[in-house]
C-alpha positions as CSV (number, residue, x, y, z in Angstrom):
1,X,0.0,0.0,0.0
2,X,1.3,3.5,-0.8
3,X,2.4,5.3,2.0
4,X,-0.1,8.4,2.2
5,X,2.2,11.6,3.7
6,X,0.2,13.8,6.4
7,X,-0.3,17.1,7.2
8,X,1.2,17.3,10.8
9,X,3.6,14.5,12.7
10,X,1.9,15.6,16.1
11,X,0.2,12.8,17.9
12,X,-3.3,13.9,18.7
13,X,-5.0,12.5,22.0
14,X,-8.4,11.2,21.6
15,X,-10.4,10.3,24.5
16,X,-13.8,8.2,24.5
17,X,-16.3,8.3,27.6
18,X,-18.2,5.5,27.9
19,X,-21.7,5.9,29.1
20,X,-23.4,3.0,30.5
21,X,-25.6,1.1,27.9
22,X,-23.5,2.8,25.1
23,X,-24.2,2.0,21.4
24,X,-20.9,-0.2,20.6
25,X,-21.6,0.1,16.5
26,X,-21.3,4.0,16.9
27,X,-18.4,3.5,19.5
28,X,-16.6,1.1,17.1
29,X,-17.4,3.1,13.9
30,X,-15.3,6.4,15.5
31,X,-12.9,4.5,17.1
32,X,-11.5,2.2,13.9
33,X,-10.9,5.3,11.6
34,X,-8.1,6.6,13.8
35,X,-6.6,3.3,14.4
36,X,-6.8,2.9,10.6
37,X,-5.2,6.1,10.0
38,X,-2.0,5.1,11.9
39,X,-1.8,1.7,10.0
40,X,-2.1,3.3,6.5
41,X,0.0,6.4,7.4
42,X,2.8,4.3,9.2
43,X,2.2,7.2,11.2
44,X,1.2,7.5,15.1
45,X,-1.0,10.2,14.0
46,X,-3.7,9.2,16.4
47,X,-3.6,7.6,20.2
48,X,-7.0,6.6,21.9
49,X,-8.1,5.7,25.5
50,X,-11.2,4.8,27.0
51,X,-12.7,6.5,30.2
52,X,-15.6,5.5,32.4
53,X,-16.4,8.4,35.5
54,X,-15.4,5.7,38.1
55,X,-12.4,3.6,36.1
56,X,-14.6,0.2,36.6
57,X,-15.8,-1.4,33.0
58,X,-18.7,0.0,30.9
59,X,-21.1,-2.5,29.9
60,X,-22.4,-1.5,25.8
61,X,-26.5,-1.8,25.0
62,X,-25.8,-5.3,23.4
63,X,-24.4,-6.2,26.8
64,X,-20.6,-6.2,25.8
65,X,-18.2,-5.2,28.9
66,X,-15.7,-3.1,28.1
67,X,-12.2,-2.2,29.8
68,X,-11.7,1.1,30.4
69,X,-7.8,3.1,30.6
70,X,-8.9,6.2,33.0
71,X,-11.6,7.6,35.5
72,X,-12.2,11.3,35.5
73,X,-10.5,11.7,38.5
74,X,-6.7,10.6,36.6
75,X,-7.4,12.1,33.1
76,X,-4.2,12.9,31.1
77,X,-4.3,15.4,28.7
78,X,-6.7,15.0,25.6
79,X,-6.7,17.0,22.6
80,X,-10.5,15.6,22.3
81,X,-12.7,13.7,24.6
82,X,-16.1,12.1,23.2
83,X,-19.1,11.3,25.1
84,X,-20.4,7.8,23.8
85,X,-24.2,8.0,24.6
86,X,-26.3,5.6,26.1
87,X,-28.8,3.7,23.5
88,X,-31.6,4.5,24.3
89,X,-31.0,7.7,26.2
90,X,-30.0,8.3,29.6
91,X,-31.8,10.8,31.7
92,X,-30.1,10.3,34.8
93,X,-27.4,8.7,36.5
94,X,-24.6,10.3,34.6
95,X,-24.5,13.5,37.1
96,X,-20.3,12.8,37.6
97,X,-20.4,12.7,33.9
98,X,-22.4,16.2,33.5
99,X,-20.7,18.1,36.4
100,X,-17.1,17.0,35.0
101,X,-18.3,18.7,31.4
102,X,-19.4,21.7,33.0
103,X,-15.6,22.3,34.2
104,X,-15.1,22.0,30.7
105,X,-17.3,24.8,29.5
106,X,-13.6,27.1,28.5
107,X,-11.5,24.4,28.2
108,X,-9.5,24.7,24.5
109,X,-9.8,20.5,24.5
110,X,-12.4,19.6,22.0
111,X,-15.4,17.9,23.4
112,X,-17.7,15.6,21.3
113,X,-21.1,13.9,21.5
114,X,-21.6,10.7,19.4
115,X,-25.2,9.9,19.3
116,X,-27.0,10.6,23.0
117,X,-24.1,11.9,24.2
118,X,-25.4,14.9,22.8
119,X,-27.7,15.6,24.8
120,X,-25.0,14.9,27.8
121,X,-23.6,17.9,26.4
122,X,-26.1,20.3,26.3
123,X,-27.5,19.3,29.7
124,X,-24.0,20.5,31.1
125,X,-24.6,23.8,28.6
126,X,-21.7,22.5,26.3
127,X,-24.0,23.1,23.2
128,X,-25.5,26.7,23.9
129,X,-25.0,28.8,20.8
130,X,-23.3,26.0,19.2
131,X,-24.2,23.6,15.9
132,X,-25.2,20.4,17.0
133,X,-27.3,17.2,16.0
134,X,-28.5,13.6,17.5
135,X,-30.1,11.0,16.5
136,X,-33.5,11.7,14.7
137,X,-35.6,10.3,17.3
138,X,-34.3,12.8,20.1
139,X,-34.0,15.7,17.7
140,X,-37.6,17.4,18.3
141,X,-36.5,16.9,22.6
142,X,-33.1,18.5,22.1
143,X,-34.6,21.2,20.2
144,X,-37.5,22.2,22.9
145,X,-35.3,21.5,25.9
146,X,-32.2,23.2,24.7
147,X,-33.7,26.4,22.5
148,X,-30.0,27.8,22.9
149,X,-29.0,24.6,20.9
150,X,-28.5,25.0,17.2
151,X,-30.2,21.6,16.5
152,X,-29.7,20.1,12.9
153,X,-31.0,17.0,11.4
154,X,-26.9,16.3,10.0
155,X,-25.1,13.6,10.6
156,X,-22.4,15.4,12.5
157,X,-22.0,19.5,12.9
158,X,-18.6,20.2,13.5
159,X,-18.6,23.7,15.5
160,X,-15.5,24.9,16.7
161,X,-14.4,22.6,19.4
162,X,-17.9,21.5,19.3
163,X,-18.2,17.9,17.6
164,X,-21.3,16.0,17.3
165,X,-23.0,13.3,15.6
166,X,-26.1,11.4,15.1
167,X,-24.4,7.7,16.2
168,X,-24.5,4.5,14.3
169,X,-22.3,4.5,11.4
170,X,-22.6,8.6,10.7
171,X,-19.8,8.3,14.2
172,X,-17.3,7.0,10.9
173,X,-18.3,9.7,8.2
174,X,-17.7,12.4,11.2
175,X,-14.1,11.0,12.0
176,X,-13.2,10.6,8.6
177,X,-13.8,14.1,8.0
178,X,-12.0,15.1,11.0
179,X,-9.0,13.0,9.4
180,X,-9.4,14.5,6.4
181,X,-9.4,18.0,8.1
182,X,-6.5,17.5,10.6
183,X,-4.2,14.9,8.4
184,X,-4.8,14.3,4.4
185,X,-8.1,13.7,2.2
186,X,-6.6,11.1,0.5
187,X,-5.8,9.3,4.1
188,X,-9.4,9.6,4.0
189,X,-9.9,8.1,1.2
190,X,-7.8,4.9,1.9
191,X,-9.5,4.2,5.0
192,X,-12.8,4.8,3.6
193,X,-11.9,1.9,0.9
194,X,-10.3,-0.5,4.0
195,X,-13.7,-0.4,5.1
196,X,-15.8,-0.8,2.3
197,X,-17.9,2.4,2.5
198,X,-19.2,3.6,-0.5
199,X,-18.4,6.9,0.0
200,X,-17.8,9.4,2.8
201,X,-20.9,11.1,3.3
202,X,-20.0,15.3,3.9
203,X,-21.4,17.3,7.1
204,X,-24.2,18.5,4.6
205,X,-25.4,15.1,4.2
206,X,-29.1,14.6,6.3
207,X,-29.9,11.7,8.4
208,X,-32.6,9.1,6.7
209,X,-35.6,10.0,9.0
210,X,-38.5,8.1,9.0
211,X,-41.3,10.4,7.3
212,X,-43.9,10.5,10.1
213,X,-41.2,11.9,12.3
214,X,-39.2,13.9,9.5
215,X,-42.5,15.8,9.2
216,X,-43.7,15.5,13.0
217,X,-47.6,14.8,12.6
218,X,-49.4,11.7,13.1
219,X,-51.5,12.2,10.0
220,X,-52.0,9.1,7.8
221,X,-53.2,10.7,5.0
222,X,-50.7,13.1,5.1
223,X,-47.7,11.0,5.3
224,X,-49.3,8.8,2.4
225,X,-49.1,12.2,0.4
226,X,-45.4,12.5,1.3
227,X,-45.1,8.8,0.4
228,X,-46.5,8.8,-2.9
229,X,-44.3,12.2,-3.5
230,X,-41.4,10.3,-2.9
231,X,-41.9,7.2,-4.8
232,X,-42.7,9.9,-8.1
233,X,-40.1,12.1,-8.8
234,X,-39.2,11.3,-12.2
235,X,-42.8,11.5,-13.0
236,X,-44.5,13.6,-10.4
237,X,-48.1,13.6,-10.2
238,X,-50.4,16.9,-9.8
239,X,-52.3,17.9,-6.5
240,X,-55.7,16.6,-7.9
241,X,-53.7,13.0,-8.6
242,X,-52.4,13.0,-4.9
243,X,-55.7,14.1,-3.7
244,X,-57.2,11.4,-5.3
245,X,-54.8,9.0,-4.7
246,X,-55.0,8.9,-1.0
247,X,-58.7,9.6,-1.3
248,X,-59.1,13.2,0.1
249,X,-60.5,16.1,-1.7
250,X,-57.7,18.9,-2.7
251,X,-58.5,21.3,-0.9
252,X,-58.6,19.1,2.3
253,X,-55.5,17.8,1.0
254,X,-54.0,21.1,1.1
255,X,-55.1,22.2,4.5
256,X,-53.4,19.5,5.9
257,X,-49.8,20.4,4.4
258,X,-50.5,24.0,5.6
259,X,-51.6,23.1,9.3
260,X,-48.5,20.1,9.8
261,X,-45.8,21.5,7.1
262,X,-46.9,25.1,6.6
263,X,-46.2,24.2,2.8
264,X,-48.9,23.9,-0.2
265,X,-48.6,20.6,-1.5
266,X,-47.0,22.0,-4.7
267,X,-44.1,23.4,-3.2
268,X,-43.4,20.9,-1.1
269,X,-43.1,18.1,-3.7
270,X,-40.5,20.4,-5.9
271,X,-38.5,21.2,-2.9
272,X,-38.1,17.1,-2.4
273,X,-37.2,17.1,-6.2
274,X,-34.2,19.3,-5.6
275,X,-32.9,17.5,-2.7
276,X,-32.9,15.2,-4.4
277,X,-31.5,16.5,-7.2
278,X,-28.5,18.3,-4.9
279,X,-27.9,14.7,-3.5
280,X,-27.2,13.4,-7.2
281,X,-25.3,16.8,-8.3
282,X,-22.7,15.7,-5.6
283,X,-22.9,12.2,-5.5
284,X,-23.3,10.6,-9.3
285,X,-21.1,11.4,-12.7
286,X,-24.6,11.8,-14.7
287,X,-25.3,15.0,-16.6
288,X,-27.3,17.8,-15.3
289,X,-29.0,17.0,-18.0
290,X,-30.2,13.6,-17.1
291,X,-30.3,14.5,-13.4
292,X,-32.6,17.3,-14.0
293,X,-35.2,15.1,-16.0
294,X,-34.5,12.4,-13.8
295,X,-36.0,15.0,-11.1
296,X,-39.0,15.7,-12.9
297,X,-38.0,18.7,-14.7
298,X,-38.9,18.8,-18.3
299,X,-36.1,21.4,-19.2
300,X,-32.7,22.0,-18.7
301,X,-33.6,26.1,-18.4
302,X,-36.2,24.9,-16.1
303,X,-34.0,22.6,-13.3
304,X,-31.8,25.2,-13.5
305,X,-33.9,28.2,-12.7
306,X,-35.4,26.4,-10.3
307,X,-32.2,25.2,-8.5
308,X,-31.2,28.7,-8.5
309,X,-34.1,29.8,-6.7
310,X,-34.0,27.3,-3.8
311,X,-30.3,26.8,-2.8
312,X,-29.4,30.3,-4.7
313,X,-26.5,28.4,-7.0
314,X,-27.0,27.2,-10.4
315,X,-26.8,23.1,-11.0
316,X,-23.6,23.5,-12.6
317,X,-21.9,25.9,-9.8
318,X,-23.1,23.5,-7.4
319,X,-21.1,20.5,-9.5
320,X,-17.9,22.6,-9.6
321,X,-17.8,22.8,-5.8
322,X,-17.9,19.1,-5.6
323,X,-15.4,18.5,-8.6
């Protein structure tokens, strides 16, 4: 394997907190990137220890022990420490966790949140005025119980020395960036191919969220709507076709995406054709051409005023930034 050079020959110090019940695929899926850096490097760019408050083992969700290196009473120095949330969250019983954070508050060491640990984080007023996101299920929680929290459906907001992410395997696509960032893209690259993925998804990439809670109502025919949307955006189908579709008149039809998503049905359904759209303007070698009518947009003039209207960037500007 060719040796990939990097950007700094400084060790940095990563430090993972285990809560109790901790999800061990979003543990595992930040921890192997750095150890993979190092092997393909040939580098010690990365060292890692594990913490629990009290130094005793930290048993995972899927009931896995774990040993641990450190207590927070006999921490060396870390250049990050992440919080490895409990799955599923953890109201209570971490307050030696949460009062050792709040010491942290103007500390230069970056502190990060992988999956619930976010919400560690902002309990301990970590997050205030900061970027942040969680997994979709706690998003609408961390939003109304932190209103200082910048709350983003992401999968990882890198803010400062502010890193979070959503768990599960978005833990990987947020240190690969980090590696990419601190060390070499191409580093990036290589472990990203060691392990298969079939690409690195960006910090603009959304989580998949289930759509009765990516639009927050308990409507049935609503999220029908949505689903039919969805499955037609090559072809889309008008109002009245929805409408009839999931058996609702229009105009009822269109009350209920102005009470739950303060959208008209219209809008909403070309909105979800340019994210999708953006998603394969970054992520496929088609033509804007082809992605635009693949999209549901009869003209190339069309997609493109269109695109420019919504994200304020043409389809093709939007392709150079990617290239």
């Amino acid at each position: 394997m060719r040796q990939i050079e990097t950007k700094s020959n400084k060790e940095l110090r990563y430090g993972f907190l285990l809560l109790p019940n901790f999800s061990l695929i979003a543990f595992s899926s930040a921890i192997e990137p750095l150890r993979m850096a190092n092997w393909i490097s040939e580098q010690q760019c990365y060292s890692t220890s594990l913490i629990s408050h009290d130094g005793k083992p930290v048993t995972s969700s899927s009931g896995v022990p774990v040993q641990v290196d450190h207590s927070l009473k006999e921490l060396p120095y870390f250049d990050a420490v992440f919080i490895c949330g409990a799955s599923p969250i953890a109201r209570t019983g971490n307050e030696a966790v949460i009062e050792w954070l709040k010491k942290q508050i103007h500390s230069p060491m970056a502190i990060g949140g992988i999956g619930t640990g976010s919400y560690i984080l902002a309990i301990a007023g970590l997050l205030d005025n900061y970027r942040a996101t969680i997994h979709w299920w706690h998003i609408e929680n961390l939003k109304r119980e932190f209103p200082k929290t910048q709350v983003s459906s992401r999968l990882f907001e890198i803010d400062g020395q502010r890193y979070t992410c959503s768990g599960g395997t978005a833990s990987m696509d947020m240190m690969l960036f980090l590696i990419g960032s601190q060390q070499n893209m191409d580093l990036s690259a290589a472990i990203s191919e060691q392990f298969v993925c079939e690409r690195i998804r960006g910090s603009d990439d959304q989580q998949r969220i289930p759509i009765k809670s990516r639009i927050n109502a308990n409507q049935p025919k609503l999220i029908e709507a949505v689903t039919l949307m969805e499955a037609n955006i090559e072809e889309p189908l008008s109002t009245d076709d929805l409408a009839h579709h999931v058996k609702l008149s229009r105009r009822h039809l269109e009350r209920l995406f102005k009470k739950y998503l303060h959208n008209v049905p219209a809008k909403y359904y070309i909105e979800l054709r340019l994210t999708q759209a953006r998603k394969l303007l970054r992520q496929s070698d088609k033509t804007i051409l082809q992605i635009g009518l693949l999209c549901g947009f009869s003209s190339a003039s069309y997609f493109s005023t269109a695109y420019k209207n919504h994200y304020n960037i043409t389809p093709r500007e939007e392709r150079k930034q990617v290239e």
